[in-house]
MIDOSE-1310 file (N, C-alpha, C; in nm, 2 decimals, decimal comma, always signed):
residues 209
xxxx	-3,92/+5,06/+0,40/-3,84/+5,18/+0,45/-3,70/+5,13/+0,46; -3,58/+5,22/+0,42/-3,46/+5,18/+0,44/-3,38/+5,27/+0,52; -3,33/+5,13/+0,57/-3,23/+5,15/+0,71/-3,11/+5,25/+0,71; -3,14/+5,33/+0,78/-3,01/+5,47/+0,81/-2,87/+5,41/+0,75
xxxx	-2,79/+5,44/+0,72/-2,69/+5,40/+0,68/-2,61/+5,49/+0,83; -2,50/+5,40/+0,86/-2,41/+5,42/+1,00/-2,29/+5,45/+0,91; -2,23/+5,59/+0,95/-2,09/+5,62/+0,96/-2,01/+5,54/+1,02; -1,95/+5,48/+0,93/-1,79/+5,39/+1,05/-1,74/+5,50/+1,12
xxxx	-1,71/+5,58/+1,00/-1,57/+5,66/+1,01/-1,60/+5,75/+1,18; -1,75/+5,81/+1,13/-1,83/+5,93/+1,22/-1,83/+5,79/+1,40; -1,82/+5,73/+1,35/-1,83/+5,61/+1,52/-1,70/+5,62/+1,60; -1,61/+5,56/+1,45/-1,47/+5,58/+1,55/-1,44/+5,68/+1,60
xxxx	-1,52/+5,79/+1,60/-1,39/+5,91/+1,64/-1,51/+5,99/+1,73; -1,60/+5,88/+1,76/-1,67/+5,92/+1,91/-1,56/+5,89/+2,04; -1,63/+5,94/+2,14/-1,56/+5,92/+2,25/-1,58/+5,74/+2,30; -1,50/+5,69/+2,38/-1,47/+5,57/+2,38/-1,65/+5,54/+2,46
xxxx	-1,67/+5,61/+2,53/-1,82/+5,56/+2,62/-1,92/+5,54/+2,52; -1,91/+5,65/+2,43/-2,03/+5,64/+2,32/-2,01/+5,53/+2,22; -1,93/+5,46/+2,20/-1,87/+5,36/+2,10/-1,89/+5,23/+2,20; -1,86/+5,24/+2,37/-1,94/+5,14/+2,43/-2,12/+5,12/+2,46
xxxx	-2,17/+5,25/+2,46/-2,29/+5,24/+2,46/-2,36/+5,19/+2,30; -2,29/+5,22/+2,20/-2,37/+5,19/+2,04/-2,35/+5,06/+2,06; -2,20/+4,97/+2,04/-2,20/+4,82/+2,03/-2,29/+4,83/+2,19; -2,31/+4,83/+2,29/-2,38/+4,76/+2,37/-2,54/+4,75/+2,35
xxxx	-2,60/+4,88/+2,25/-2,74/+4,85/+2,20/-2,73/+4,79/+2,09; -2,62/+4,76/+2,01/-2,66/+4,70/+1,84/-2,66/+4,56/+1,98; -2,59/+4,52/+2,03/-2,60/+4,37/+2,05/-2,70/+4,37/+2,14; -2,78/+4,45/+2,25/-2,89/+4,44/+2,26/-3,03/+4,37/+2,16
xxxx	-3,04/+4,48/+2,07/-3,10/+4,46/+1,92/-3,10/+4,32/+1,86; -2,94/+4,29/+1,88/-2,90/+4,14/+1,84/-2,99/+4,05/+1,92; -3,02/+4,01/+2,10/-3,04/+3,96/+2,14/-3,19/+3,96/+2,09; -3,25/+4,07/+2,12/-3,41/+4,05/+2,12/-3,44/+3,99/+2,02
xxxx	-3,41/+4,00/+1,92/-3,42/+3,94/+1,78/-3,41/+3,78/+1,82; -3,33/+3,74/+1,85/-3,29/+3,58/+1,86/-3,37/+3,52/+1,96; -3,44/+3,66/+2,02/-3,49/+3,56/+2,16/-3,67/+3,55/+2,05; -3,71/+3,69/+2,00/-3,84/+3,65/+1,97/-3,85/+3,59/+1,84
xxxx	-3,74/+3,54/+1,77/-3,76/+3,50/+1,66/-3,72/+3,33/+1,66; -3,63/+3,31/+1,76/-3,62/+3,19/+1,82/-3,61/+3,14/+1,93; -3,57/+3,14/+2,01/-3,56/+3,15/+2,15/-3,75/+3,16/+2,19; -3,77/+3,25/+2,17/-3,92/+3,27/+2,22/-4,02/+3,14/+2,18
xxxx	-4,05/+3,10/+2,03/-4,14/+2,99/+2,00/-4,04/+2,86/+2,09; -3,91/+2,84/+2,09/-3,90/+2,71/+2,13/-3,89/+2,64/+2,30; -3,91/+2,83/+2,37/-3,92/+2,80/+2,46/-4,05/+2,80/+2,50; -4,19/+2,83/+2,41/-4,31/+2,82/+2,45/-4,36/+2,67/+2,40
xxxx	-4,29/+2,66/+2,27/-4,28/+2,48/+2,25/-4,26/+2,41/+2,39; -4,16/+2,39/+2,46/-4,07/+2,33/+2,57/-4,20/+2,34/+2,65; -4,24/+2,43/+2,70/-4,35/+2,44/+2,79/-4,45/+2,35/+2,78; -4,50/+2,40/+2,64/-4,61/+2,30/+2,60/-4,58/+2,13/+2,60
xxxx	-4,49/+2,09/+2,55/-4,43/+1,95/+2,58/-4,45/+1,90/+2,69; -4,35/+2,00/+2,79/-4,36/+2,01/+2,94/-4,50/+1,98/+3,01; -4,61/+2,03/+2,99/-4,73/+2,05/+3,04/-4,77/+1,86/+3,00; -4,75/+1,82/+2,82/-4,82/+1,70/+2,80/-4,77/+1,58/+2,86
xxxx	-4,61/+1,62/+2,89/-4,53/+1,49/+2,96/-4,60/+1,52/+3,06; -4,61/+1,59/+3,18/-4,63/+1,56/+3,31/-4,79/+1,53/+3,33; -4,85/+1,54/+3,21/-5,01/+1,49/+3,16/-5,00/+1,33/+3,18; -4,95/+1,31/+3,06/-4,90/+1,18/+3,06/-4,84/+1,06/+3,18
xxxx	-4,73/+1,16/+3,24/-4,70/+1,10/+3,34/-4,81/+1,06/+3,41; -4,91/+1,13/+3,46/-5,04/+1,17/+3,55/-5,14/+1,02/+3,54; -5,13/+1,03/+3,38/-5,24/+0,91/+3,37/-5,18/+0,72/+3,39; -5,05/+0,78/+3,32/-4,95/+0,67/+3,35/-4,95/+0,59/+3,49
xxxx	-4,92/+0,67/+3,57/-4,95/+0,66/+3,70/-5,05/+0,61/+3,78; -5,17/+0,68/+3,74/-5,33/+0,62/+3,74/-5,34/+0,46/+3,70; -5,30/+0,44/+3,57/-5,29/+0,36/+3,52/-5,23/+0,19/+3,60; -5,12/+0,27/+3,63/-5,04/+0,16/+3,73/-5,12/+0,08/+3,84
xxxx	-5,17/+0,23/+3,91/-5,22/+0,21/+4,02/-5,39/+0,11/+4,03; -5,43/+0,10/+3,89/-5,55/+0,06/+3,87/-5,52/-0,09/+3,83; -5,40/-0,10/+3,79/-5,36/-0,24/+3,73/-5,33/-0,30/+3,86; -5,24/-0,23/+3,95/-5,21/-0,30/+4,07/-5,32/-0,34/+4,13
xxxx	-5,46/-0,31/+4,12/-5,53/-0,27/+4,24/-5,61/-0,43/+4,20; -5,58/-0,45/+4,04/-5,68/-0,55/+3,99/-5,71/-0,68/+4,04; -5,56/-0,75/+4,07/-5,52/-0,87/+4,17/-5,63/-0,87/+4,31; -5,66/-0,74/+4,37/-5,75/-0,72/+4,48/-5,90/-0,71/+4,48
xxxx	-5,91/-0,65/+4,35/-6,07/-0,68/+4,33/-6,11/-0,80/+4,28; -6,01/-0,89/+4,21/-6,07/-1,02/+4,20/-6,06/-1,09/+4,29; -5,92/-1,09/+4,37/-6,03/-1,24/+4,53/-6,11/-1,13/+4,58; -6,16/-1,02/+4,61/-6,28/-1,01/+4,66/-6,40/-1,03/+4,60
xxxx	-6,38/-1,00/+4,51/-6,47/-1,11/+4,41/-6,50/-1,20/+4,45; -6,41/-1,29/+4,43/-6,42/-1,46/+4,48/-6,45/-1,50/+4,63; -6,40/-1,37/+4,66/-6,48/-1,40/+4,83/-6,60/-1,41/+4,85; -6,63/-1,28/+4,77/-6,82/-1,24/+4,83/-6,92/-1,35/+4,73
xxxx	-6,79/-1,37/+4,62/-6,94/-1,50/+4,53/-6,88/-1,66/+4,62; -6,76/-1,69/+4,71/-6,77/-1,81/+4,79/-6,89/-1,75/+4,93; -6,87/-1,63/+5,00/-6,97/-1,62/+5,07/-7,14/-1,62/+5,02; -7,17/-1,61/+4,91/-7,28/-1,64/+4,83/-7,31/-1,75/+4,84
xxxx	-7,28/-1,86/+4,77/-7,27/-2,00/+4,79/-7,32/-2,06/+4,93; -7,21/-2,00/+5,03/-7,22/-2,09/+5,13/-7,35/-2,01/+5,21; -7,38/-1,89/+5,17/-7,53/-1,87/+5,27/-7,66/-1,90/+5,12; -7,65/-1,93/+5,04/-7,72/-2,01/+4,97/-7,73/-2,14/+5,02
xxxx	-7,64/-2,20/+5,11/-7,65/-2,36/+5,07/-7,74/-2,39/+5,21; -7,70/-2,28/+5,32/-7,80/-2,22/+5,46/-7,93/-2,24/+5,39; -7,97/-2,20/+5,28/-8,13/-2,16/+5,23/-8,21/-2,30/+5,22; -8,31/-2,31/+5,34/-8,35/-2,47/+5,27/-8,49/-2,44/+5,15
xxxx	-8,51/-2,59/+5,12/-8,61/-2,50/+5,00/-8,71/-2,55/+5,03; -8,80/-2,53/+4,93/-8,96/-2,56/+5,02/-9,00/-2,70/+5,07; -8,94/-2,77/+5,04/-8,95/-2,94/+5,12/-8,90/-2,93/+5,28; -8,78/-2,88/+5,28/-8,73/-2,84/+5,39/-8,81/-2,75/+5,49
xxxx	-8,91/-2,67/+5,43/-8,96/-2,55/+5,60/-9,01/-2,64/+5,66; -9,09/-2,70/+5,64/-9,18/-2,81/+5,73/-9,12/-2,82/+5,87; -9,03/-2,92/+5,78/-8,94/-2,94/+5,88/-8,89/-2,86/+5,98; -8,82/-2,74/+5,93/-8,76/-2,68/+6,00/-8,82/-2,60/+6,08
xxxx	-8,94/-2,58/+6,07/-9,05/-2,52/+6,17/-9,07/-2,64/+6,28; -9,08/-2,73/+6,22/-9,11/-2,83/+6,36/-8,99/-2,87/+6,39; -8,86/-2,78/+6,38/-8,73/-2,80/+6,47/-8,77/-2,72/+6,57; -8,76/-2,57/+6,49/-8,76/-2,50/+6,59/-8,86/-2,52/+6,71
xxxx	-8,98/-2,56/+6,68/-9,08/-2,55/+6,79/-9,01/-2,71/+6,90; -8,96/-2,82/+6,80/-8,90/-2,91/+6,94/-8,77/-2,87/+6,99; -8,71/-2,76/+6,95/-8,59/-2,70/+7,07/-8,64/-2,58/+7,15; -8,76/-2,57/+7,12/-8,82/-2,49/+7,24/-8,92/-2,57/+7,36
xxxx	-8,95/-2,74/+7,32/-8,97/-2,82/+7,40/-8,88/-2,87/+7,49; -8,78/-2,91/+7,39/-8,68/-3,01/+7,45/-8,60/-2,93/+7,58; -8,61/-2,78/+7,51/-8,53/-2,66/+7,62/-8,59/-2,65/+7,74; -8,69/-2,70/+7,74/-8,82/-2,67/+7,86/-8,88/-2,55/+7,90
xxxx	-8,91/-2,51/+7,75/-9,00/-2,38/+7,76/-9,15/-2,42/+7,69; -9,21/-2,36/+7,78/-9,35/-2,39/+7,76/-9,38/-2,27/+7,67; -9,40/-2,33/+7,53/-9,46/-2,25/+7,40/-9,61/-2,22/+7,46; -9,61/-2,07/+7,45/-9,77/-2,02/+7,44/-9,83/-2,00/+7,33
xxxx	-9,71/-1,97/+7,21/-9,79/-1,89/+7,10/-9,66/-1,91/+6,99; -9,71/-1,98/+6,87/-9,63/-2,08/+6,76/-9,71/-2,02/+6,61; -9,66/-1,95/+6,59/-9,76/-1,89/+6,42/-9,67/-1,84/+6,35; -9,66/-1,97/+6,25/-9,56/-1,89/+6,13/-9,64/-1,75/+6,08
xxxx	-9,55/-1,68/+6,02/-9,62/-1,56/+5,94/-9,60/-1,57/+5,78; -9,65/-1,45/+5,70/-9,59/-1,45/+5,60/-9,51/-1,46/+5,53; -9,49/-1,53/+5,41/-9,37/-1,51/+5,34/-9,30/-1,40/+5,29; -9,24/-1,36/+5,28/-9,22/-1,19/+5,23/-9,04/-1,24/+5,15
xxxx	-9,03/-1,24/+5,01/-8,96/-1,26/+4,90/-8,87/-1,16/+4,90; -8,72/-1,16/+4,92/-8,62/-1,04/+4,94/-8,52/-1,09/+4,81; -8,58/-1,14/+4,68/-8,49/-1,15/+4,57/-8,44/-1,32/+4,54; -8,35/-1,33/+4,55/-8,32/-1,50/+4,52/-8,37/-1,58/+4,72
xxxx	-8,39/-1,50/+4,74/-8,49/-1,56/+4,91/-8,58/-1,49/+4,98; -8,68/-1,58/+5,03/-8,80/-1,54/+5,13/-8,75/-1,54/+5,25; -8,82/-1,41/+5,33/-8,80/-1,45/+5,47/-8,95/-1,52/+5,53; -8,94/-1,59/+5,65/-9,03/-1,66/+5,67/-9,06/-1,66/+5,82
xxxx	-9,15/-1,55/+5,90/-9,09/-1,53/+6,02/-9,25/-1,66/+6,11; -9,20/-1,66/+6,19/-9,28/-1,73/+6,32/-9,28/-1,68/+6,45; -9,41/-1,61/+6,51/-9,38/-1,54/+6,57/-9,41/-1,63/+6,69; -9,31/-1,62/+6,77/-9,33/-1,71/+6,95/-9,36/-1,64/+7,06
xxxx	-9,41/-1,69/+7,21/-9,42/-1,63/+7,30/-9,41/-1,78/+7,36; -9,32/-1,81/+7,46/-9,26/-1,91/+7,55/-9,30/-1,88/+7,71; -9,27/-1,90/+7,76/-9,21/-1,89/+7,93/-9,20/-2,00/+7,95; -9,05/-1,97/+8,08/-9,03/-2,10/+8,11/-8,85/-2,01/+8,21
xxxx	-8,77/-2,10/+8,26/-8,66/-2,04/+8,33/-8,58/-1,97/+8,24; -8,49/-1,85/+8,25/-8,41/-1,82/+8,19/-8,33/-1,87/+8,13; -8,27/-1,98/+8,17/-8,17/-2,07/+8,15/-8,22/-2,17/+8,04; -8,38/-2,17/+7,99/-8,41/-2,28/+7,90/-8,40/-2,18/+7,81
xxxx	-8,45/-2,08/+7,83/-8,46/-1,95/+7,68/-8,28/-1,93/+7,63; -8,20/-1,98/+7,71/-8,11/-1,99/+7,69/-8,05/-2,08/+7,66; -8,10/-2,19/+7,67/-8,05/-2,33/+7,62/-8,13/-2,34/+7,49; -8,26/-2,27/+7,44/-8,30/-2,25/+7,29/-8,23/-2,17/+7,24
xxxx	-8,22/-2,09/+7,24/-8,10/-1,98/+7,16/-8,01/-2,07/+7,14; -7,92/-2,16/+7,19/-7,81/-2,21/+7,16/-7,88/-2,35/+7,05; -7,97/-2,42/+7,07/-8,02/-2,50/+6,96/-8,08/-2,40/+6,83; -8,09/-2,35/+6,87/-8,16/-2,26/+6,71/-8,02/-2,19/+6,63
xxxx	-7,93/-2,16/+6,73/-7,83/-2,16/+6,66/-7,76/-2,24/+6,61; -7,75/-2,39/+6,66/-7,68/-2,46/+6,58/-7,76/-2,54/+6,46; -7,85/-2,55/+6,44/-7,93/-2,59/+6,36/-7,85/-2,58/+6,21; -7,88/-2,68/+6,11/-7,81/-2,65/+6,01/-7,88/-2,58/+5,90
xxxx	-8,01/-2,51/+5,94/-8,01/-2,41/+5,84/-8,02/-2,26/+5,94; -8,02/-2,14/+5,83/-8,05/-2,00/+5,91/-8,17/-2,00/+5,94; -8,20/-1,92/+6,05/-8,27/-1,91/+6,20/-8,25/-1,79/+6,24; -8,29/-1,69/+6,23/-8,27/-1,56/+6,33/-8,35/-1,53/+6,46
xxxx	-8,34/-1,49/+6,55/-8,41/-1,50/+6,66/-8,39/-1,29/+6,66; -8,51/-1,24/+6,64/-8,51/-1,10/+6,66/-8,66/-1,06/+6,73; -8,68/-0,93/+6,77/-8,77/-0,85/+6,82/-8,83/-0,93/+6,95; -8,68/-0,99/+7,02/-8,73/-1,00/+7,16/-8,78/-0,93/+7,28
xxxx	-8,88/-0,97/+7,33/-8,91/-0,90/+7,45/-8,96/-0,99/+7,59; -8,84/-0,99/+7,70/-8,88/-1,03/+7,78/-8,93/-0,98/+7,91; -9,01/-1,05/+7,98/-9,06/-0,97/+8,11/-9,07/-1,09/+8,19; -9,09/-1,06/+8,36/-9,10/-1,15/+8,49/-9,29/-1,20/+8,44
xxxx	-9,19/-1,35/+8,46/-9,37/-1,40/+8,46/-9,38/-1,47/+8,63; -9,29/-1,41/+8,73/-9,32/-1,46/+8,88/-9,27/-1,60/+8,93; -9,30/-1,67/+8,99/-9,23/-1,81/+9,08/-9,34/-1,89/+9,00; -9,24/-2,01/+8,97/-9,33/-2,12/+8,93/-9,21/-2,24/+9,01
xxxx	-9,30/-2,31/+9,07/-9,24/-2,44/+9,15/-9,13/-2,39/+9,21; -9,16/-2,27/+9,27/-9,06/-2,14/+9,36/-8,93/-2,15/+9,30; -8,92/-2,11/+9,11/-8,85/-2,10/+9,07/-8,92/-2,00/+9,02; -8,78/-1,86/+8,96/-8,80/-1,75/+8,92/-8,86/-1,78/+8,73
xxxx	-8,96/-1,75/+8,70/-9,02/-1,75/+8,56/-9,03/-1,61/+8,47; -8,99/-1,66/+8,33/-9,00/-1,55/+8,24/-9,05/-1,61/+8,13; -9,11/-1,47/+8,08/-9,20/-1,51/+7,93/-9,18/-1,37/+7,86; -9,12/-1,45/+7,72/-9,02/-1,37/+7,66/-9,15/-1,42/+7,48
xxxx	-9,13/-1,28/+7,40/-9,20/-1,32/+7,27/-9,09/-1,27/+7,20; -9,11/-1,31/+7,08/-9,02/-1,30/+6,98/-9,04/-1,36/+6,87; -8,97/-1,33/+6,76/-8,98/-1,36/+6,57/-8,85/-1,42/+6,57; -8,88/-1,57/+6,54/-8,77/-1,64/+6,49/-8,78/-1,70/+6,29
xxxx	-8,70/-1,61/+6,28/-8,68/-1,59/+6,15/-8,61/-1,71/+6,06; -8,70/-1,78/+5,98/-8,61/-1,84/+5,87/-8,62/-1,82/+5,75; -8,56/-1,85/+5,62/-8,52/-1,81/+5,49/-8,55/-1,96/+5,37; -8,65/-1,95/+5,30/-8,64/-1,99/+5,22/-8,54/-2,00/+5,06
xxxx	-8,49/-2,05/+4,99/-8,41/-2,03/+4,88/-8,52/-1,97/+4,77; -8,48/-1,93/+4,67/-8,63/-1,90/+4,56/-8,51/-1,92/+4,45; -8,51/-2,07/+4,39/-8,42/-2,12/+4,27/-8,44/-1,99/+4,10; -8,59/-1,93/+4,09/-8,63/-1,86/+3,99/-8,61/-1,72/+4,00
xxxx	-8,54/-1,67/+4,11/-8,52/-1,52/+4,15/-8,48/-1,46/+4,03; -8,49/-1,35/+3,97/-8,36/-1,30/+3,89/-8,24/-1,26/+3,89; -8,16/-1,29/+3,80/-8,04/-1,35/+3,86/-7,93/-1,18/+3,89; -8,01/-1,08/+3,84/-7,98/-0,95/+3,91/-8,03/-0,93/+4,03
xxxx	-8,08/-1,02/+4,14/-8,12/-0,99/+4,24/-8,02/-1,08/+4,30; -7,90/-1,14/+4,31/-7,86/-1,22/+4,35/-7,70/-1,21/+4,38; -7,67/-1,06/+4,48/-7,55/-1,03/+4,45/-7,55/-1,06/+4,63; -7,43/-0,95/+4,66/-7,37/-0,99/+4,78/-7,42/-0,93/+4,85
xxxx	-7,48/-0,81/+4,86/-7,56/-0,75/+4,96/-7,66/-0,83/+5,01; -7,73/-0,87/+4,86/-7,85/-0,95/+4,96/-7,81/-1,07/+5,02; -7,69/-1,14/+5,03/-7,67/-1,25/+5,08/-7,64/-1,23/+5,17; -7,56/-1,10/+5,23/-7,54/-1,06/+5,35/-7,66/-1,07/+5,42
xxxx	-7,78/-1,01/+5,41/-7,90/-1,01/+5,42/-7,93/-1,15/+5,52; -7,91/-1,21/+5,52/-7,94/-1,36/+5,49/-7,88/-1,44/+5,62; -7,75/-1,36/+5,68/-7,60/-1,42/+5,69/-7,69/-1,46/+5,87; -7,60/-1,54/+5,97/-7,68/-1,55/+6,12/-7,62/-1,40/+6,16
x	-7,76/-1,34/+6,26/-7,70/-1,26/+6,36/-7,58/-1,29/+6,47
């Protein structure tokens, strides 16, 4: 379809307002054109850019913050596999319980508590170690059940002393007497565990109360 053909002559010799209103719609007309024919795609371009930069930025950022973080996950690393080690090295192995059963039962002599009841229990396997409990019942002064607690604690392997219960066992040589039972716990090593059972949880596991 072709475009009206405009009178110059018939324009100029409008009144001055109508000659401001025509140029003010032709350059209206001018504008929309420029805006949706250019202006419009490069400012929906811009946007789009806009949107992938600050994407970008986003992961950049992430990025940083995952690198920085790296230096921290490795000594904790190195922490929890040196705290491994050193409650592995607690772990005696099977030559060792012997023994260490007949520690415990001579720091409940030496303490001067009179053992009533000395019976290892079952072994029960918690991954790269057994626990190995013994269940006791003693009496004797307070002060010796408390001088064993302190030998069972220094002992140089782990030892837990749990599921105490004590009660008045009355005057003995008109000294006040208690008899206390309880599971003193120790830990075998198991060299064949698999070696996905052998992380840091379970070594915590392991660690003295």
């Amino acid at each position: 379809m072709a475009l009206p053909k405009i009178n110059i002559d018939a324009v100029m010799k409008l009144p001055l307002s109508k000659k401001v209103g025509i140029v003010a719609g032709i350059n209206a007309v001018i504008v929309a054109v420029i805006y949706f024919l250019l202006i419009g795609p490069m400012h929906d371009e811009v946007t789009k850019h806009r949107a992938e930069l600050r994407s970008l930025n986003e992961k950049l950022s992430e990025n940083r913050q995952i690198a920085a973080d790296i230096p921290k996950y490795l000594n904790e690393k190195a922490e929890m596999e040196d705290r491994l080690q050193k409650a592995v090295a607690q772990l005696p192995n099977d030559k060792e319980i012997p023994d260490l059963i007949d520690s415990i039962s001579r720091a409940g002599s030496i303490s001067g508590l009179n053992i009533l009841l000395f019976k290892p229990g079952r072994e029960a396997p918690k991954g790269f170690y057994a626990e190995i409990p013994v269940n006791m019942s003693v009496e004797g002064r307070y002060e010796s059940l408390y001088d064993f607690s302190v030998k069972i604690g220094n002992l140089p392997r782990i030892v837990n002393l749990g599921s105490m219960d004590i009660a008045s066992a009355g005057y003995k040589n008109r000294m006040p007497s208690i008899k206390a039972t309880f599971v003193a716990t120790t830990f075998r090593f198991i060299p064949n565990a698999p070696a996905a059972k052998t992380d840091g949880k379970t070594a915590a596991a392991a660690q003295k109360n």
